[in-house]
Biopython code that builds the backbone (N, CA, C, O; Angstrom):
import numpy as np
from Bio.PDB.StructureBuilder import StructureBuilder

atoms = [
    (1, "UNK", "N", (3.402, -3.894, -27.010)),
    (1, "UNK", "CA", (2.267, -3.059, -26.759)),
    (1, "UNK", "C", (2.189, -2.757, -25.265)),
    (1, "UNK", "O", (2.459, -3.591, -24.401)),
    (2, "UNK", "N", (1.859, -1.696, -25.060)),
    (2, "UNK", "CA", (2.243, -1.323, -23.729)),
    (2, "UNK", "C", (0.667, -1.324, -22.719)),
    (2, "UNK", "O", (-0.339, -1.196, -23.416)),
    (3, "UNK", "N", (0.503, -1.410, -21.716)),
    (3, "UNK", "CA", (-0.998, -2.036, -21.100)),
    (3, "UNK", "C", (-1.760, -0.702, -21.035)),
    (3, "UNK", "O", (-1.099, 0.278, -20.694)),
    (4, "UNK", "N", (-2.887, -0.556, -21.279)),
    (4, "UNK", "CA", (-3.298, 0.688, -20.997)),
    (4, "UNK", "C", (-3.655, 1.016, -19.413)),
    (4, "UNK", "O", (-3.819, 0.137, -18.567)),
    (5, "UNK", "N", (-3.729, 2.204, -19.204)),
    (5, "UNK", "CA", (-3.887, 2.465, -17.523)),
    (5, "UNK", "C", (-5.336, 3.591, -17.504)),
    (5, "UNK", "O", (-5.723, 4.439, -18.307)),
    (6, "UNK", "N", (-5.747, 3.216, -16.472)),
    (6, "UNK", "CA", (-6.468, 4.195, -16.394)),
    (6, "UNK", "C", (-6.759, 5.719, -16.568)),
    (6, "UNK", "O", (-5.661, 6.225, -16.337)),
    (7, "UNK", "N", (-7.848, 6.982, -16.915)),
    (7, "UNK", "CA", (-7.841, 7.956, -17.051)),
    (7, "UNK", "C", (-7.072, 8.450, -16.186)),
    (7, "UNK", "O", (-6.888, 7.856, -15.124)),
    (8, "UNK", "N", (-6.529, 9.512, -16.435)),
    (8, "UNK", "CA", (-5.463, 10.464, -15.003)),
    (8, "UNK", "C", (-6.627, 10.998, -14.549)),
    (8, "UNK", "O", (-6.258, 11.601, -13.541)),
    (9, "UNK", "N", (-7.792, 11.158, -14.653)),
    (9, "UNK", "CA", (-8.591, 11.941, -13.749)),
    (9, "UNK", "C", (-9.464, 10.813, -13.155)),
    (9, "UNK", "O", (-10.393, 11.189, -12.440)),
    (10, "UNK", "N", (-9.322, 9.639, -13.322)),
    (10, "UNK", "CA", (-9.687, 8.319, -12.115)),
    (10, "UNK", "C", (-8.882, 8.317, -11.119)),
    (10, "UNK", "O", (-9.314, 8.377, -9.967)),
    (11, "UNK", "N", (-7.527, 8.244, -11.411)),
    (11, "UNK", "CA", (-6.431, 7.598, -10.457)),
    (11, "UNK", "C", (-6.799, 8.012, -9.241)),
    (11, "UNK", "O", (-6.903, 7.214, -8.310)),
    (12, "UNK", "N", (-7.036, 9.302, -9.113)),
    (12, "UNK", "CA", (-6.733, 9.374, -7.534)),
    (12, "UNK", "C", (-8.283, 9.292, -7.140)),
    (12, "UNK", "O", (-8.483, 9.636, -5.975)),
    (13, "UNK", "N", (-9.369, 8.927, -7.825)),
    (13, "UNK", "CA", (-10.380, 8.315, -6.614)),
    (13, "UNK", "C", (-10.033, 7.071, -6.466)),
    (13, "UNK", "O", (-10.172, 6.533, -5.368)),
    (14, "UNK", "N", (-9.515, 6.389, -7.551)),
    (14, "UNK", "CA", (-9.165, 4.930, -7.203)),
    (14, "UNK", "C", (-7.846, 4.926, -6.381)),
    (14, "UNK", "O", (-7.862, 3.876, -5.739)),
    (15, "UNK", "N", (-7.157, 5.350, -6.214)),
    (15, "UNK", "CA", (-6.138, 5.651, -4.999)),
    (15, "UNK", "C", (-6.831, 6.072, -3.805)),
    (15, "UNK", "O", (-6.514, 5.329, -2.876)),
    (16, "UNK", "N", (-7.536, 6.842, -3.507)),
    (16, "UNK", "CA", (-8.476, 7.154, -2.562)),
    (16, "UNK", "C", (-9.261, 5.989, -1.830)),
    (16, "UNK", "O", (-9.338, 5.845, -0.610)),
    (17, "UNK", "N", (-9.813, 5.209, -2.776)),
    (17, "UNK", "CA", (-10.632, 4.308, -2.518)),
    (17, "UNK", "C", (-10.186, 2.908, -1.934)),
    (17, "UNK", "O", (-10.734, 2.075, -1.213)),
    (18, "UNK", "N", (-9.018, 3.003, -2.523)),
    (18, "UNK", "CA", (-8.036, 2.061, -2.146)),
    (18, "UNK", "C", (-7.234, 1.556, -1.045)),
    (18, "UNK", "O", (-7.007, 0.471, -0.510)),
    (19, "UNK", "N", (-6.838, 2.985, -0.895)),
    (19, "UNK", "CA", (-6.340, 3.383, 0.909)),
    (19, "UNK", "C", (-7.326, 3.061, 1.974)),
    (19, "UNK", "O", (-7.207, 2.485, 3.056)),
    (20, "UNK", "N", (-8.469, 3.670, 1.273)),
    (20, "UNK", "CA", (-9.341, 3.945, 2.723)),
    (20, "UNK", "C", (-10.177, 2.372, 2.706)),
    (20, "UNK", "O", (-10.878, 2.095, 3.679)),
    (21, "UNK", "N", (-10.075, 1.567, 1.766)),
    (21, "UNK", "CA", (-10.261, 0.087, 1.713)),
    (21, "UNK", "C", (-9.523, -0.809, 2.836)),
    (21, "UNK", "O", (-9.895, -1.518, 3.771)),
    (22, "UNK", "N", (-7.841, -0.275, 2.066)),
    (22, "UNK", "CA", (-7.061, -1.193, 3.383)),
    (22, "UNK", "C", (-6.941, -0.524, 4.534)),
    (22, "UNK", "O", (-6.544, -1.239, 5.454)),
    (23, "UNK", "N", (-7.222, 1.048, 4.924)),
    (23, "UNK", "CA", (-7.195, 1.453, 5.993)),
    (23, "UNK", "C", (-8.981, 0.653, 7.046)),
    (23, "UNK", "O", (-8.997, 0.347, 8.238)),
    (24, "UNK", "N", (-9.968, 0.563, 6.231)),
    (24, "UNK", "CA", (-10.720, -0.258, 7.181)),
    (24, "UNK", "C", (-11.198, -1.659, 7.139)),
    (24, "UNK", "O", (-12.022, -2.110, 7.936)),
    (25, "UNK", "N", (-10.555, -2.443, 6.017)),
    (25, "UNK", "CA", (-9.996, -3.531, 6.514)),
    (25, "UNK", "C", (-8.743, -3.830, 6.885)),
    (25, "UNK", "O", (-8.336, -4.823, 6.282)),
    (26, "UNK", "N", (-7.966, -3.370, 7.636)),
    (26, "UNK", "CA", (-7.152, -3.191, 8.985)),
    (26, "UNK", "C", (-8.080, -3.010, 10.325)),
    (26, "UNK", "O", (-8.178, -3.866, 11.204)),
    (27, "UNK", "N", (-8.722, -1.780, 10.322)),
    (27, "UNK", "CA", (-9.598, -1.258, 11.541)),
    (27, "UNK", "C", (-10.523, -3.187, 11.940)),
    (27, "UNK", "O", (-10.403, -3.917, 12.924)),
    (28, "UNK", "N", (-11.286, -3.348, 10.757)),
    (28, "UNK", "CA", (-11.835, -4.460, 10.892)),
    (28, "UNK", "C", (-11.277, -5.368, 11.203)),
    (28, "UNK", "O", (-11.995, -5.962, 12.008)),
    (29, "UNK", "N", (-10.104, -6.040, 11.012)),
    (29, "UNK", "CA", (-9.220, -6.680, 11.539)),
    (29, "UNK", "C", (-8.914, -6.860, 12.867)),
    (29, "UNK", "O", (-9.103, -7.799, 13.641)),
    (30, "UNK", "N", (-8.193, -5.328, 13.029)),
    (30, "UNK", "CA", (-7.986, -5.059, 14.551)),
    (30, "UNK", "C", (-8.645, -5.027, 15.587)),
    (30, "UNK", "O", (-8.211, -5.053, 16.739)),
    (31, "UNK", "N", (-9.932, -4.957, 15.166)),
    (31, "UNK", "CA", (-11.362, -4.670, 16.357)),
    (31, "UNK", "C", (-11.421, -6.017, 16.147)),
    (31, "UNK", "O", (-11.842, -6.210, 17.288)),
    (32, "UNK", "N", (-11.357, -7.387, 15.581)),
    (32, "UNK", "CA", (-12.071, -8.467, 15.923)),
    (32, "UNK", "C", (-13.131, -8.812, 15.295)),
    (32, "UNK", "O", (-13.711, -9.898, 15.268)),
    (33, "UNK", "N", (-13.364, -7.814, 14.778)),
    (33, "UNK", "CA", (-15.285, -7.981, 14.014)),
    (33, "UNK", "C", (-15.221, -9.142, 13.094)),
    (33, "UNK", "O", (-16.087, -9.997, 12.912)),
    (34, "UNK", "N", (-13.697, -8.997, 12.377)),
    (34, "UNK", "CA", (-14.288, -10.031, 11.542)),
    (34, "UNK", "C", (-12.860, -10.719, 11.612)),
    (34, "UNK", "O", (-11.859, -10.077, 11.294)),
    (35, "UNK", "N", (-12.783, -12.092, 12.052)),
    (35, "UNK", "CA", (-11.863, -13.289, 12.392)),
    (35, "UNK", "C", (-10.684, -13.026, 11.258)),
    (35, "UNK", "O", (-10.752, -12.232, 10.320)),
    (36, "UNK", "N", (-9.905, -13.647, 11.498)),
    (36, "UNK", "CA", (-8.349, -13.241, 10.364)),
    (36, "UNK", "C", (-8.432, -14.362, 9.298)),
    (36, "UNK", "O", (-8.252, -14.244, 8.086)),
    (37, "UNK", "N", (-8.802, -15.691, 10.141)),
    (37, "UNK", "CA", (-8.906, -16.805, 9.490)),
    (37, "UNK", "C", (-9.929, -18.001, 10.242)),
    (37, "UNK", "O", (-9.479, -18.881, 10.976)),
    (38, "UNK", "N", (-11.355, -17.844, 9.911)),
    (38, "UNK", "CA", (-12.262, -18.703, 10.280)),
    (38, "UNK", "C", (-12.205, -20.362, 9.529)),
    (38, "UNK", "O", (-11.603, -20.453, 8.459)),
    (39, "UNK", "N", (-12.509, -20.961, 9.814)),
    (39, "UNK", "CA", (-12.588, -22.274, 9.677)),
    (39, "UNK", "C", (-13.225, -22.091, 8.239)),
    (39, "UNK", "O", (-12.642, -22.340, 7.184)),
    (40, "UNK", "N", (-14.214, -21.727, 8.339)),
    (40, "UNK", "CA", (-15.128, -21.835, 7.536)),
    (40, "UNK", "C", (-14.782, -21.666, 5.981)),
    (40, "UNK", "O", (-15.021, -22.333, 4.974)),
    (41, "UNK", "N", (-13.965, -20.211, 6.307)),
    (41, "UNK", "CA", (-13.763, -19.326, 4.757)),
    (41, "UNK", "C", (-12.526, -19.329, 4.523)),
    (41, "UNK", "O", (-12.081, -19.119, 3.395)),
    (42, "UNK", "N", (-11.483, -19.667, 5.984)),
    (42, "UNK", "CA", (-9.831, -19.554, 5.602)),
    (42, "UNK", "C", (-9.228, -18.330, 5.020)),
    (42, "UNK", "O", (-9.668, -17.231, 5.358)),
    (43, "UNK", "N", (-8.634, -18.394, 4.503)),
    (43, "UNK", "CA", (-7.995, -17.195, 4.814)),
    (43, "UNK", "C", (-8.505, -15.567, 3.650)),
    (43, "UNK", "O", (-7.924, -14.540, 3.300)),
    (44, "UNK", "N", (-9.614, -16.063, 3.466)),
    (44, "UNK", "CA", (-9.963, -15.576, 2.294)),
    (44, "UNK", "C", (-10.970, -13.576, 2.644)),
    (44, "UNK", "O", (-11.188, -12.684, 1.824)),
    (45, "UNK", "N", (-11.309, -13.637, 4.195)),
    (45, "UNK", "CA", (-11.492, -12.614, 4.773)),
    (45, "UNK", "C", (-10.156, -11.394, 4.896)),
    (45, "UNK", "O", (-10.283, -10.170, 4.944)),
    (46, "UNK", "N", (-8.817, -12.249, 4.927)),
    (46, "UNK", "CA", (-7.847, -11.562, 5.537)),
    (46, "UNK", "C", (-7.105, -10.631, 4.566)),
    (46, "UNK", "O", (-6.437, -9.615, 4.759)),
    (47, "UNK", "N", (-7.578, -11.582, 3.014)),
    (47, "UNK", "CA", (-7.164, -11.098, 1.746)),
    (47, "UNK", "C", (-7.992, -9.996, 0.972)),
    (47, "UNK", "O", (-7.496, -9.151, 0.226)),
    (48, "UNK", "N", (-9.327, -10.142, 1.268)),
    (48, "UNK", "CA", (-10.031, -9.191, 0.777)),
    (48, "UNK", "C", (-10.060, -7.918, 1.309)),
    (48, "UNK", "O", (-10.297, -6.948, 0.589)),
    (49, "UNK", "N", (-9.739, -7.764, 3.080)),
    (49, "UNK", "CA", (-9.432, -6.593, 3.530)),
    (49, "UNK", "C", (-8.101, -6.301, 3.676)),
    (49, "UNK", "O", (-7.710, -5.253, 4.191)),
    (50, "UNK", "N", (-7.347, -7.198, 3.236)),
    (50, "UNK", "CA", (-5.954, -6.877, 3.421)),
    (50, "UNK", "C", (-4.838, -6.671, 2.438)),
    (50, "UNK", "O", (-3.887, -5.904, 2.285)),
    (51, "UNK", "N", (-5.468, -7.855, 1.752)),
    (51, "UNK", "CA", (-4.394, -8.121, 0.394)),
    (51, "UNK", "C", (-4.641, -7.220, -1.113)),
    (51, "UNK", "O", (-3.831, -6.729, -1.899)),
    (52, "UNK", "N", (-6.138, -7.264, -1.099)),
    (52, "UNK", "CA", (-6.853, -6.684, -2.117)),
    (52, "UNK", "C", (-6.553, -5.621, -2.786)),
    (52, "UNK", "O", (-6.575, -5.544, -4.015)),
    (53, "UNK", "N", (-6.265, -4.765, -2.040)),
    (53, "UNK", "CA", (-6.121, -3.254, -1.659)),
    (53, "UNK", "C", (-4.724, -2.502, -2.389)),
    (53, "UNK", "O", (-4.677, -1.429, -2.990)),
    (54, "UNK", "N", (-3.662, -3.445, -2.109)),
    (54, "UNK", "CA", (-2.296, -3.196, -2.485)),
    (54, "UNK", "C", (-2.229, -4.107, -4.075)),
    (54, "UNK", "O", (-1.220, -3.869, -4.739)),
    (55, "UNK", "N", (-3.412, -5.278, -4.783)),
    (55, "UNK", "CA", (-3.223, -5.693, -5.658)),
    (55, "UNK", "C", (-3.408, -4.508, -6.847)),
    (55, "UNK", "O", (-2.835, -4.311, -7.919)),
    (56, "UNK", "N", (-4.694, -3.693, -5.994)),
    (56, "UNK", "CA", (-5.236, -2.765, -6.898)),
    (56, "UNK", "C", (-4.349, -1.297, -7.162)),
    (56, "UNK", "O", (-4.366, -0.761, -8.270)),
    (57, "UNK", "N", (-3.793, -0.886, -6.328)),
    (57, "UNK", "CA", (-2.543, 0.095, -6.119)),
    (57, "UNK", "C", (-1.462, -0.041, -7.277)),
    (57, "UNK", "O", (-1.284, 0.624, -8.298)),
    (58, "UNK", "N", (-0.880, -1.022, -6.808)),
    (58, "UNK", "CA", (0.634, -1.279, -7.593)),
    (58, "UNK", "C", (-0.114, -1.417, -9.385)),
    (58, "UNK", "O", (0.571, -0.555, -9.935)),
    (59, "UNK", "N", (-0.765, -1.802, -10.156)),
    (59, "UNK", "CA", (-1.040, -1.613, -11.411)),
    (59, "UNK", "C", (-1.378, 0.693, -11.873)),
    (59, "UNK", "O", (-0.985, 1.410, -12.793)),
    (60, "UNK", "N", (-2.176, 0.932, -10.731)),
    (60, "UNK", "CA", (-2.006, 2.074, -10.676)),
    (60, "UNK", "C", (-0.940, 2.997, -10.278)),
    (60, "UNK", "O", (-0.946, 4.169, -10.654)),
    (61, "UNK", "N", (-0.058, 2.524, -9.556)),
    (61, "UNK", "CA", (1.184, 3.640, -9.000)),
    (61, "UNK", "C", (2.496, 2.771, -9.068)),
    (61, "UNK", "O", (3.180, 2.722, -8.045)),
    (62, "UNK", "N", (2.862, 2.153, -10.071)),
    (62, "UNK", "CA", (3.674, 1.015, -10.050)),
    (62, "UNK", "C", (5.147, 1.307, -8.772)),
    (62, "UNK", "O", (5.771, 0.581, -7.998)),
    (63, "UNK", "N", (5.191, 3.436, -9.314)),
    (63, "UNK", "CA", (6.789, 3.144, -8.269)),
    (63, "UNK", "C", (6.158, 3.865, -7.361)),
    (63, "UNK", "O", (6.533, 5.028, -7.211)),
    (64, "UNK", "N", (4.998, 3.322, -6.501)),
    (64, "UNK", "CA", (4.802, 3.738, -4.622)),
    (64, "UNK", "C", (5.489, 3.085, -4.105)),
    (64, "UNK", "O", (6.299, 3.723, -3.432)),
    (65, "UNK", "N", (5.652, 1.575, -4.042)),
    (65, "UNK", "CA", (6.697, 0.864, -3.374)),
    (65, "UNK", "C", (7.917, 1.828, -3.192)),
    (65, "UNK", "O", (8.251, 2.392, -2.150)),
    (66, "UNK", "N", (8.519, 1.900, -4.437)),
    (66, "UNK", "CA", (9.849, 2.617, -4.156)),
    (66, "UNK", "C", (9.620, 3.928, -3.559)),
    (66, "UNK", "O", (10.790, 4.257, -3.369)),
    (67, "UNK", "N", (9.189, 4.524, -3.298)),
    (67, "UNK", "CA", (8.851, 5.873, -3.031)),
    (67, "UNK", "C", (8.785, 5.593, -1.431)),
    (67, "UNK", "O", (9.467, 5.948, -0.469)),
    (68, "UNK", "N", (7.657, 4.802, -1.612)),
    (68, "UNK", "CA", (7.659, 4.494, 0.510)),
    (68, "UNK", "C", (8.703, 3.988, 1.174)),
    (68, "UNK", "O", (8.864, 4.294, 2.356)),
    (69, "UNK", "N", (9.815, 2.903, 0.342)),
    (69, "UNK", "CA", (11.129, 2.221, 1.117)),
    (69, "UNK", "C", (11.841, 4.202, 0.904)),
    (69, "UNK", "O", (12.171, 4.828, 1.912)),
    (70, "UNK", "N", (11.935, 4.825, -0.487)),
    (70, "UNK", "CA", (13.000, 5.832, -0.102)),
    (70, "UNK", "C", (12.524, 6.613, 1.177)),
    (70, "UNK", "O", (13.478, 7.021, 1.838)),
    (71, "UNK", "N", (11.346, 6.909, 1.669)),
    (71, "UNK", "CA", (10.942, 7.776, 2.863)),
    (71, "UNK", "C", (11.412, 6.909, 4.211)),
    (71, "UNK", "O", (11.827, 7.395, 5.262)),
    (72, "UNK", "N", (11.288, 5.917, 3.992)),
    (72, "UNK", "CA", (11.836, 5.188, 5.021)),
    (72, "UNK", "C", (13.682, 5.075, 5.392)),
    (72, "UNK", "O", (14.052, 5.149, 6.564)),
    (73, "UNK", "N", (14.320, 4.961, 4.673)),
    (73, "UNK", "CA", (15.284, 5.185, 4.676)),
    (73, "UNK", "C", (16.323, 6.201, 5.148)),
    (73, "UNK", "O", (16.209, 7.272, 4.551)),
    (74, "UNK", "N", (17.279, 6.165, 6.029)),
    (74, "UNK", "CA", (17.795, 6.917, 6.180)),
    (74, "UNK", "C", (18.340, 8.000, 5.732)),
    (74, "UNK", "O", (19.509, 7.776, 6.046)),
    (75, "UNK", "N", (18.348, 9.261, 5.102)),
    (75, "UNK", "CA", (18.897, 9.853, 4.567)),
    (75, "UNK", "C", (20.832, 9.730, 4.792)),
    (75, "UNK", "O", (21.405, 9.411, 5.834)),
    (76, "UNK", "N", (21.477, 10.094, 3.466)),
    (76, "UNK", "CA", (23.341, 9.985, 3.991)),
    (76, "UNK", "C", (23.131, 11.900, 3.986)),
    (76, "UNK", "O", (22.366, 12.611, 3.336)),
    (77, "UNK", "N", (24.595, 12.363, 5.415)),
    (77, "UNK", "CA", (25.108, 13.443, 5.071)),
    (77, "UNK", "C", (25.811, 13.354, 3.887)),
    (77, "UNK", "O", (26.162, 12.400, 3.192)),
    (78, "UNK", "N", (26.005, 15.140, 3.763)),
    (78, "UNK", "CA", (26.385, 15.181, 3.452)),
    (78, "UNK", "C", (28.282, 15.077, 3.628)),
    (78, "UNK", "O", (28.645, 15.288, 4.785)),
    (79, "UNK", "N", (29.335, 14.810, 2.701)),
    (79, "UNK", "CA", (30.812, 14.808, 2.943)),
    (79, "UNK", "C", (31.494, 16.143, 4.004)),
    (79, "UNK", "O", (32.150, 16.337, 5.027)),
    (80, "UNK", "N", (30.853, 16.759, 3.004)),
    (80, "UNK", "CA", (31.518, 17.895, 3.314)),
    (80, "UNK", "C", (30.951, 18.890, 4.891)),
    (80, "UNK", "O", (31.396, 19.930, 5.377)),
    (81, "UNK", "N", (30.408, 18.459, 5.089)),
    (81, "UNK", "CA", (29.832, 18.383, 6.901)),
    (81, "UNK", "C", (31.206, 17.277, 7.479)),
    (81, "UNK", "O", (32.021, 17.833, 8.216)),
    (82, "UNK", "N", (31.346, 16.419, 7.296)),
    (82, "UNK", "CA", (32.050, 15.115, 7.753)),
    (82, "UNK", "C", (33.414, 15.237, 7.374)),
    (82, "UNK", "O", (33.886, 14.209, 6.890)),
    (83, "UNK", "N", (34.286, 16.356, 7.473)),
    (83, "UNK", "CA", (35.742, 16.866, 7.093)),
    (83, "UNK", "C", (36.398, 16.653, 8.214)),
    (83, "UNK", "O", (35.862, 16.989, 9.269)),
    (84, "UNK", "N", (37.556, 16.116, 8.217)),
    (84, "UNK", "CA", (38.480, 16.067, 9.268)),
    (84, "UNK", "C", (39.844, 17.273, 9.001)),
    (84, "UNK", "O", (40.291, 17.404, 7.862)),
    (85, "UNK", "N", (40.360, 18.022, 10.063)),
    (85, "UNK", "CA", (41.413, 18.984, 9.807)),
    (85, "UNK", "C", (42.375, 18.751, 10.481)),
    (85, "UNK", "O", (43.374, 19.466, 10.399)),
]
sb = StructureBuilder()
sb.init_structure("model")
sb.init_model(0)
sb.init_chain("A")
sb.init_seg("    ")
for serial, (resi, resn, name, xyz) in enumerate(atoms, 1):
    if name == "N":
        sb.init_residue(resn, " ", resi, " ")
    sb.init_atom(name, np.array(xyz, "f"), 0.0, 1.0, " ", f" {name:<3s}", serial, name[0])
structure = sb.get_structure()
């Protein structure tokens, strides 16, 4: 049985929502506002703005991963540019 996924006309607020989740817990991060890992709560601040974000993604867009390593990646020429005479 295969898992059900959300409506196609959710996805992209929940993609939306998602991004702009880990995009400002990063910001929050980076400014200091809120500690990475306090005594108190451990590491459990760092996950909710950090980790959270990408748990909720990957069930929705399973191949973004792959999609972001192929953009990253170097493209190969082509051979036939690369001929010796």
């Amino acid at each position: 049985m295969r898992p059900q996924s959300a409506p196609t006309q959710y996805q992209p607020r929940l993609l939306g929502a998602a991004v702009l989740w880990l995009l400002g817990g990063s910001a929050l991060l980076l400014t200091t506002l809120v500690p990475m890992h306090p005594e108190l709560l451990g590491w459990t601040p760092a996950f909710g703005l950090i980790g959270a974000p990408p748990v909720i993604l990957l069930p929705l867009e399973p191949t973004l991963p792959r999609q972001v390593f192929a953009l990253c990646q170097p493209r190969r020429r082509a051979l036939c540019s690369v001929v010796w005479h």
